[in-house]
Jmol script that loads the backbone (N, CA, C; Angstrom):
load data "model"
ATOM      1  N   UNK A   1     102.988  99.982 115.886  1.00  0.00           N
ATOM      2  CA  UNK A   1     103.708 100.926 115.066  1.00  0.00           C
ATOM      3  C   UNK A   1     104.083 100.259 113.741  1.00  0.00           C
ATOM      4  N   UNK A   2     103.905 100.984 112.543  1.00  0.00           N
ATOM      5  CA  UNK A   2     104.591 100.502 111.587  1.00  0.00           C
ATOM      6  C   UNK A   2     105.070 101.772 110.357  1.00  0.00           C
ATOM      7  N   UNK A   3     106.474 100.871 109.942  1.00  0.00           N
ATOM      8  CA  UNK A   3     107.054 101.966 109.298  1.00  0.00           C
ATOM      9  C   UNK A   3     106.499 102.669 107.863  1.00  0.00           C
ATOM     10  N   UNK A   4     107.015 103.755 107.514  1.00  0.00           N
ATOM     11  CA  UNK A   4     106.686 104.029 106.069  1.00  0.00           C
ATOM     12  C   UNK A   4     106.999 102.945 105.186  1.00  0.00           C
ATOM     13  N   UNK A   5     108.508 102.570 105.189  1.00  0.00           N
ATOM     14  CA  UNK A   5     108.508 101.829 104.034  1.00  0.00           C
ATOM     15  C   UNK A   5     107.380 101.140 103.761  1.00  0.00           C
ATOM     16  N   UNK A   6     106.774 100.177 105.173  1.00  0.00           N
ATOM     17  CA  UNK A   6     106.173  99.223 105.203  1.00  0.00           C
ATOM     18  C   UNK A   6     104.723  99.359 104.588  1.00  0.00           C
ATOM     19  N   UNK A   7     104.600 100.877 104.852  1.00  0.00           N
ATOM     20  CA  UNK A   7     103.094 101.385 104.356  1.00  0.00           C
ATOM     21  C   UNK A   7     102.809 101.651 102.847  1.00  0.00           C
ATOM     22  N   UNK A   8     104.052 101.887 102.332  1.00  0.00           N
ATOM     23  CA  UNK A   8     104.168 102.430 100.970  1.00  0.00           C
ATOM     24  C   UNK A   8     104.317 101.145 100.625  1.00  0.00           C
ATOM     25  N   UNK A   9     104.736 100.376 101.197  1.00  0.00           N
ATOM     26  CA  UNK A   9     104.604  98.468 100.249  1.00  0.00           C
ATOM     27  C   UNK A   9     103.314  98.501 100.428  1.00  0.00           C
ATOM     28  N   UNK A  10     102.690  98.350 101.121  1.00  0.00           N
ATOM     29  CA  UNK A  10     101.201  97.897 101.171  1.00  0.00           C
ATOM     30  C   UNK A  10     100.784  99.010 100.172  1.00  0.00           C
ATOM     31  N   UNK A  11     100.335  99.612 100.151  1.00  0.00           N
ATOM     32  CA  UNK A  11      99.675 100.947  99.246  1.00  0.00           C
ATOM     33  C   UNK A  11     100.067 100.044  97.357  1.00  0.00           C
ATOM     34  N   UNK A  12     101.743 100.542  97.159  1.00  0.00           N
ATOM     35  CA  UNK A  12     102.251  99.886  95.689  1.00  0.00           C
ATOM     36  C   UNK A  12     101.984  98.962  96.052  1.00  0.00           C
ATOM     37  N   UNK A  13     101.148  97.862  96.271  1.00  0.00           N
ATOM     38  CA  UNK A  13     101.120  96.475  96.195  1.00  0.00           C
ATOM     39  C   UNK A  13      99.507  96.511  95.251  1.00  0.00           C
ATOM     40  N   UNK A  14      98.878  97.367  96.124  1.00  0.00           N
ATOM     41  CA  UNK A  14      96.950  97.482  95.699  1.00  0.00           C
ATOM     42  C   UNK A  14      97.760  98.492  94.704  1.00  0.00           C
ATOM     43  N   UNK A  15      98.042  99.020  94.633  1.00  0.00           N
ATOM     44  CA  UNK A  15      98.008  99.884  93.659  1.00  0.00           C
ATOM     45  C   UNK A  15      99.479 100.298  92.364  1.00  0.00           C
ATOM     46  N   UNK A  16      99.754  99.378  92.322  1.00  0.00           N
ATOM     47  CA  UNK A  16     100.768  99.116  91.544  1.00  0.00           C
ATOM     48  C   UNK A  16     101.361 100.274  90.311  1.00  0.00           C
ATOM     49  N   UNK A  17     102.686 101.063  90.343  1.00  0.00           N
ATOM     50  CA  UNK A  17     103.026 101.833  90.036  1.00  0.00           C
ATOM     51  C   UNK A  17     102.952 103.038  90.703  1.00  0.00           C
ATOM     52  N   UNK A  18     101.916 103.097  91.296  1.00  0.00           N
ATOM     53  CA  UNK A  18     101.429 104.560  91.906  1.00  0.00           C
ATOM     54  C   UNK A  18     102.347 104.919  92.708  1.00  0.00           C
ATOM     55  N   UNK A  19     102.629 106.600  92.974  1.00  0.00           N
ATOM     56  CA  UNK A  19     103.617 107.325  93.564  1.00  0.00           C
ATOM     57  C   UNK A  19     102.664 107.628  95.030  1.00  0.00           C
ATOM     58  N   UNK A  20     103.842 107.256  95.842  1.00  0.00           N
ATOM     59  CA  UNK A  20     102.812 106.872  97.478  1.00  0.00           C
ATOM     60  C   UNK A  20     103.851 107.729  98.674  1.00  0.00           C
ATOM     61  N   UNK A  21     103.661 109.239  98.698  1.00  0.00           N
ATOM     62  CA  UNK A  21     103.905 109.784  99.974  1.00  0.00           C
ATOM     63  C   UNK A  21     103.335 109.607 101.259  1.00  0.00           C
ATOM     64  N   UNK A  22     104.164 109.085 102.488  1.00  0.00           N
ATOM     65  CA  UNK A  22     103.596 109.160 103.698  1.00  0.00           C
ATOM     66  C   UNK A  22     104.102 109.869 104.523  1.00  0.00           C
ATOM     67  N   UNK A  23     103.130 110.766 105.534  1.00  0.00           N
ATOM     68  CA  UNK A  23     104.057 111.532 106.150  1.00  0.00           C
ATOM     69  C   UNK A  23     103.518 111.013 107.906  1.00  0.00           C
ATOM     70  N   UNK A  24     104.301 111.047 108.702  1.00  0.00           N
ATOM     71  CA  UNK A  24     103.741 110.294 109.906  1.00  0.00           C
ATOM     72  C   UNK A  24     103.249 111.851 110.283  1.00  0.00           C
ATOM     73  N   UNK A  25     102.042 111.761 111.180  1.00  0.00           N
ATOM     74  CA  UNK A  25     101.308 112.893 111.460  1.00  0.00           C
ATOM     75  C   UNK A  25     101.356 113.332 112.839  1.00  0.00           C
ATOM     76  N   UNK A  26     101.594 112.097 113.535  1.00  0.00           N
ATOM     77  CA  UNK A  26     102.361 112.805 115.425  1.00  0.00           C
ATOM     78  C   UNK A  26     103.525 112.679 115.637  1.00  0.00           C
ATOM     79  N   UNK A  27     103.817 111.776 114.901  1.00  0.00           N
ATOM     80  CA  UNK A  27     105.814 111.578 115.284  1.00  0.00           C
ATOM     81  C   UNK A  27     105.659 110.155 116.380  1.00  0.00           C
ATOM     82  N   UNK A  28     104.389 109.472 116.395  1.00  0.00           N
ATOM     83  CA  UNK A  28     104.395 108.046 117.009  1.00  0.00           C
ATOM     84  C   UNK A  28     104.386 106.853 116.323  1.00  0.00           C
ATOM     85  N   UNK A  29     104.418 106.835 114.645  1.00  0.00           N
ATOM     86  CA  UNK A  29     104.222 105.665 114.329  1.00  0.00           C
ATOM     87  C   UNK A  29     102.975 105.239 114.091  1.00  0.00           C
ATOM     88  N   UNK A  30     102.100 106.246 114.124  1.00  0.00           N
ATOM     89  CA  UNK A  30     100.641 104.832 114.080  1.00  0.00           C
ATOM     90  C   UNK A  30      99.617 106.170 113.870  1.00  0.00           C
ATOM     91  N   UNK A  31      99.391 107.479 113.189  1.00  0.00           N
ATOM     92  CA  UNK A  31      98.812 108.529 112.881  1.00  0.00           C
ATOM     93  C   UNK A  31      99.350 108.745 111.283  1.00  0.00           C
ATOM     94  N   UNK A  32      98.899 108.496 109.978  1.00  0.00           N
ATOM     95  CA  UNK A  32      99.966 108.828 109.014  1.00  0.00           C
ATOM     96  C   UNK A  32      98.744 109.580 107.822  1.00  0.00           C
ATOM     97  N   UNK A  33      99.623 110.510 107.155  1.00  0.00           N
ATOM     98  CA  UNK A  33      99.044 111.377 105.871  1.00  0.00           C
ATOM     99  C   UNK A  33      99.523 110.471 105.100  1.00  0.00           C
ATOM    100  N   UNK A  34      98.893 110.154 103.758  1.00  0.00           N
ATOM    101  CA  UNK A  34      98.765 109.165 102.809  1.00  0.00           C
ATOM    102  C   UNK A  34      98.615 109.687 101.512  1.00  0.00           C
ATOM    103  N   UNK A  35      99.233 109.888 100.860  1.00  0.00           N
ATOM    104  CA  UNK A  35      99.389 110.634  99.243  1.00  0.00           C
ATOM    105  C   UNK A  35      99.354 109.659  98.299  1.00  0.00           C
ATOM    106  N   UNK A  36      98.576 109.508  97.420  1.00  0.00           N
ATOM    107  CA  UNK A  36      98.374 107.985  95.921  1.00  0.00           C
ATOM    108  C   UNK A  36      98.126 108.715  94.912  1.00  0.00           C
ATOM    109  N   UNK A  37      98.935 108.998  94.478  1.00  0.00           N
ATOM    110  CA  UNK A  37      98.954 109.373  92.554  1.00  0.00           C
ATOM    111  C   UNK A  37      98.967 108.200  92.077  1.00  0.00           C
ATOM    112  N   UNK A  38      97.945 108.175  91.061  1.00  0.00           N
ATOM    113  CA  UNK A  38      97.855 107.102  90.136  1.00  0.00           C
ATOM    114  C   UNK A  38      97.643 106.807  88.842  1.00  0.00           C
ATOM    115  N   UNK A  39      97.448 106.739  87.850  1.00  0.00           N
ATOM    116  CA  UNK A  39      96.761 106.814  86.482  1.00  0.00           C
ATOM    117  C   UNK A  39      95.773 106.052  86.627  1.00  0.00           C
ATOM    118  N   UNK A  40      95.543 104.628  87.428  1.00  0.00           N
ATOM    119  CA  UNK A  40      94.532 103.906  87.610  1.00  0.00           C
ATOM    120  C   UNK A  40      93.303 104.672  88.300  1.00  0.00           C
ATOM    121  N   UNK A  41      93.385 105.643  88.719  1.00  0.00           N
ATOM    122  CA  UNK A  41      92.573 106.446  89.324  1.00  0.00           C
ATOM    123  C   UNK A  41      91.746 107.128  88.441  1.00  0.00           C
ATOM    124  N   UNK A  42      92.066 107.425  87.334  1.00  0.00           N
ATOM    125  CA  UNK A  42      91.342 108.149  86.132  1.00  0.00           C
ATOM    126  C   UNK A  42      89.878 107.214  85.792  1.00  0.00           C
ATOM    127  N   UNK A  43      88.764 108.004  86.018  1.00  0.00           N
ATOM    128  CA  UNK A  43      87.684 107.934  86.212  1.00  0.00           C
ATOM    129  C   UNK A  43      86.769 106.848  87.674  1.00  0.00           C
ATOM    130  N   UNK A  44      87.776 106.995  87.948  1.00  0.00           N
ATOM    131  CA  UNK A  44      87.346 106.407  89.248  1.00  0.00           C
ATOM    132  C   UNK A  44      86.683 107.603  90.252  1.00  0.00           C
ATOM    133  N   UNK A  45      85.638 107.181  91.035  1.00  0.00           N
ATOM    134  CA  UNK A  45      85.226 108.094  91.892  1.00  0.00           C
ATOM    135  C   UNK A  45      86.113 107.788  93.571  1.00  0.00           C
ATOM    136  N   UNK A  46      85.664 108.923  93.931  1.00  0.00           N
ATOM    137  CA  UNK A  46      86.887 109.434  95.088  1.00  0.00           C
ATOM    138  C   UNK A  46      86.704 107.942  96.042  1.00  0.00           C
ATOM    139  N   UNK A  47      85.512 107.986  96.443  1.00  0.00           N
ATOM    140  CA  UNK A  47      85.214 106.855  97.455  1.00  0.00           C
ATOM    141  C   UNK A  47      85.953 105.314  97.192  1.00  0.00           C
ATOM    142  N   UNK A  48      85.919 105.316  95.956  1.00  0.00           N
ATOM    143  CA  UNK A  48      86.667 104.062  95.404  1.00  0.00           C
ATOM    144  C   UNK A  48      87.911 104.507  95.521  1.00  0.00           C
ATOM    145  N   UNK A  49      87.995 105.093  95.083  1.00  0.00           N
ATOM    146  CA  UNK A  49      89.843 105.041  95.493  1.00  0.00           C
ATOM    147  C   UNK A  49      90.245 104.920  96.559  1.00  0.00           C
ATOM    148  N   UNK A  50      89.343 105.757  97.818  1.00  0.00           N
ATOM    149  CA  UNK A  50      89.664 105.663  99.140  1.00  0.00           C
ATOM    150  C   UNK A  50      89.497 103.726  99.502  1.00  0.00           C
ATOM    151  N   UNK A  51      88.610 103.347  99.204  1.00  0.00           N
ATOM    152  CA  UNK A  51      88.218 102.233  99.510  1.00  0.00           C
ATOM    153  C   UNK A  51      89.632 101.483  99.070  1.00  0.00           C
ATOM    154  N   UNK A  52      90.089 101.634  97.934  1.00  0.00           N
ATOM    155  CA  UNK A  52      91.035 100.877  97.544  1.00  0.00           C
ATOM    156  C   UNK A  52      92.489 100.897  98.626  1.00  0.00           C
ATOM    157  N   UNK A  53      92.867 101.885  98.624  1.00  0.00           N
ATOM    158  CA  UNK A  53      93.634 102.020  99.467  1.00  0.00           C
ATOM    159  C   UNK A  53      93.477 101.907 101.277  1.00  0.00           C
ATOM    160  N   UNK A  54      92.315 102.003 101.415  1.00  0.00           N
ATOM    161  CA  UNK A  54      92.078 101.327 102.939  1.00  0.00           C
ATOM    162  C   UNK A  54      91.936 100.202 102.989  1.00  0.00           C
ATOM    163  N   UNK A  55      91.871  99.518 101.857  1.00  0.00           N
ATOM    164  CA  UNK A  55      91.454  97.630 101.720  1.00  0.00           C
ATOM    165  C   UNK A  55      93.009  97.625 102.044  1.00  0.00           C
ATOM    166  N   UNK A  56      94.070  98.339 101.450  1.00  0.00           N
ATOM    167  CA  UNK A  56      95.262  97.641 101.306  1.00  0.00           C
ATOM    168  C   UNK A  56      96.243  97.995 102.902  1.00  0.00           C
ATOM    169  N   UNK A  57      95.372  99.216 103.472  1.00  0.00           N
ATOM    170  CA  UNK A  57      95.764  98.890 105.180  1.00  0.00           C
ATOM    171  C   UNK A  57      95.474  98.281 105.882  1.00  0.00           C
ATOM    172  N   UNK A  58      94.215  97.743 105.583  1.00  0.00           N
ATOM    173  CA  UNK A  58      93.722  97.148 106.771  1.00  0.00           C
ATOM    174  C   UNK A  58      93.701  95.935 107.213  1.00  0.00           C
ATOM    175  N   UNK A  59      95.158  95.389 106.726  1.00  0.00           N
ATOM    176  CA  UNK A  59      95.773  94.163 108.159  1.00  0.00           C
ATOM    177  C   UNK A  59      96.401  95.233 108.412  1.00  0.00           C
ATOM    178  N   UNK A  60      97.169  96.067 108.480  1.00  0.00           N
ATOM    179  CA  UNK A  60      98.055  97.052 109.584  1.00  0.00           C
ATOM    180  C   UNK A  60      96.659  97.652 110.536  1.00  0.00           C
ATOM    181  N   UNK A  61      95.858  97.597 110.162  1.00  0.00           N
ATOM    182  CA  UNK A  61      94.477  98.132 110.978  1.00  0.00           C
ATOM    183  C   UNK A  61      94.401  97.017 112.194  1.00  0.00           C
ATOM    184  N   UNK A  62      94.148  96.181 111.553  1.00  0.00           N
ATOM    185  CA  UNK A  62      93.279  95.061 111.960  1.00  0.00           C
ATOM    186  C   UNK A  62      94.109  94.516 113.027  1.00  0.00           C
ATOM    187  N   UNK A  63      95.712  94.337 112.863  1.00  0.00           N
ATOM    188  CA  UNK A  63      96.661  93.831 113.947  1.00  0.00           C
ATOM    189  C   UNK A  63      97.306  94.963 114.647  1.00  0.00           C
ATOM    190  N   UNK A  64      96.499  96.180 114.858  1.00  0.00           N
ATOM    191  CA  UNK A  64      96.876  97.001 115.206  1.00  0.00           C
ATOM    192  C   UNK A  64      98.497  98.339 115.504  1.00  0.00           C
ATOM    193  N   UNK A  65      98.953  97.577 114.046  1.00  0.00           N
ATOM    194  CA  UNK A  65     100.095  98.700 113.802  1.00  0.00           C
ATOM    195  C   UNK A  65     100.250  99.860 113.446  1.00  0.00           C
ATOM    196  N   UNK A  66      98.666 100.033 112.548  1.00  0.00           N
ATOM    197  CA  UNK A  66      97.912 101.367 112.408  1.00  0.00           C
ATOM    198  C   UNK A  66      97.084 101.733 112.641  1.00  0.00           C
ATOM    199  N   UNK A  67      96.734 103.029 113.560  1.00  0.00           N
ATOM    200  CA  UNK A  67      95.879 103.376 114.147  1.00  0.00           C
ATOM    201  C   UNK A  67      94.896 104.153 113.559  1.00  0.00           C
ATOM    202  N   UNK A  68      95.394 104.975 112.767  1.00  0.00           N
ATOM    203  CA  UNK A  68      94.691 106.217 111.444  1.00  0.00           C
ATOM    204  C   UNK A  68      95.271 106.786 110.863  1.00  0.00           C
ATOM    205  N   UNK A  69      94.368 106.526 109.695  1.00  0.00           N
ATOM    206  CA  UNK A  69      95.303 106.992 107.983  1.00  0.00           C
ATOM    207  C   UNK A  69      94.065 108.041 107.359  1.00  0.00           C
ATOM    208  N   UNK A  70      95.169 109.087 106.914  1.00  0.00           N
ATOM    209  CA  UNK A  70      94.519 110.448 106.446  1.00  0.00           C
ATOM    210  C   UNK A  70      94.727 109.872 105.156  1.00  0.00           C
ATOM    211  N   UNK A  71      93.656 109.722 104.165  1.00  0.00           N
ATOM    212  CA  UNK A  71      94.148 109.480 102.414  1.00  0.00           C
ATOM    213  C   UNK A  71      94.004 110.173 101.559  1.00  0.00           C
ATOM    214  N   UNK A  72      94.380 110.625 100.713  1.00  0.00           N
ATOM    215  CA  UNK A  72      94.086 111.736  99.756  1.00  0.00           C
ATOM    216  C   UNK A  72      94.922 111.250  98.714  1.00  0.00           C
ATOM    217  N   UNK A  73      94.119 110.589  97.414  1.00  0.00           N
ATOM    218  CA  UNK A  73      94.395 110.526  96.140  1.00  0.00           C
ATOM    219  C   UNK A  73      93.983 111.435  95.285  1.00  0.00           C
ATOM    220  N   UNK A  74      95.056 111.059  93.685  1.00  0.00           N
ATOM    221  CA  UNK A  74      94.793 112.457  92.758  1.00  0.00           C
ATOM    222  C   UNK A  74      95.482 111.441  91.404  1.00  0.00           C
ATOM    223  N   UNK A  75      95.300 112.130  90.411  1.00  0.00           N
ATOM    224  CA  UNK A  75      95.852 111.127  88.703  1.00  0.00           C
ATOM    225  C   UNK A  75      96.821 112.363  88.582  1.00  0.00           C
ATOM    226  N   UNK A  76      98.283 111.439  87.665  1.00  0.00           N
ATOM    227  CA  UNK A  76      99.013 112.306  87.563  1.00  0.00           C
ATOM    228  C   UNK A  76      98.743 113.607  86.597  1.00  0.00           C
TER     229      UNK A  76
END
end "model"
wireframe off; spacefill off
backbone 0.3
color backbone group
């Protein structure tokens, strides 16, 4: 299990400034919706962005505190 705060540090860490909603998606801790507004996102293609932000979960992946992350980025 790991918390929002903890997820939204990881996220603003790769992605610095960006506005980072998480919403837990079963109510267990380890299923979460993932929101990244960014300006760094401007002309970036979708896949990259996704990529970016799954690079920045995946030690919560990898040591198993997160199980699956829904991502959906957008520029302000």
């Amino acid at each position: 299990m790991i918390s929002i705060p903890d997820l939204i540090g990881l996220v603003e860490a790769a992605v610095p400034g960006a506005e980072v909603n998480v919403l837990d998606k079963t109510g267990m801790k380890d299923h979460f919706i993932i929101h990244v507004t960014s300006s760094t996102f401007e002309g970036v293609g979708i896949m990259d962005r996704h990529r970016t932000v799954m690079d920045a979960l995946d030690p919560a992946m990898k040591d198993g505190r997160l199980h699956a992350a829904e991502v959906k980025t957008a520029t302000p």
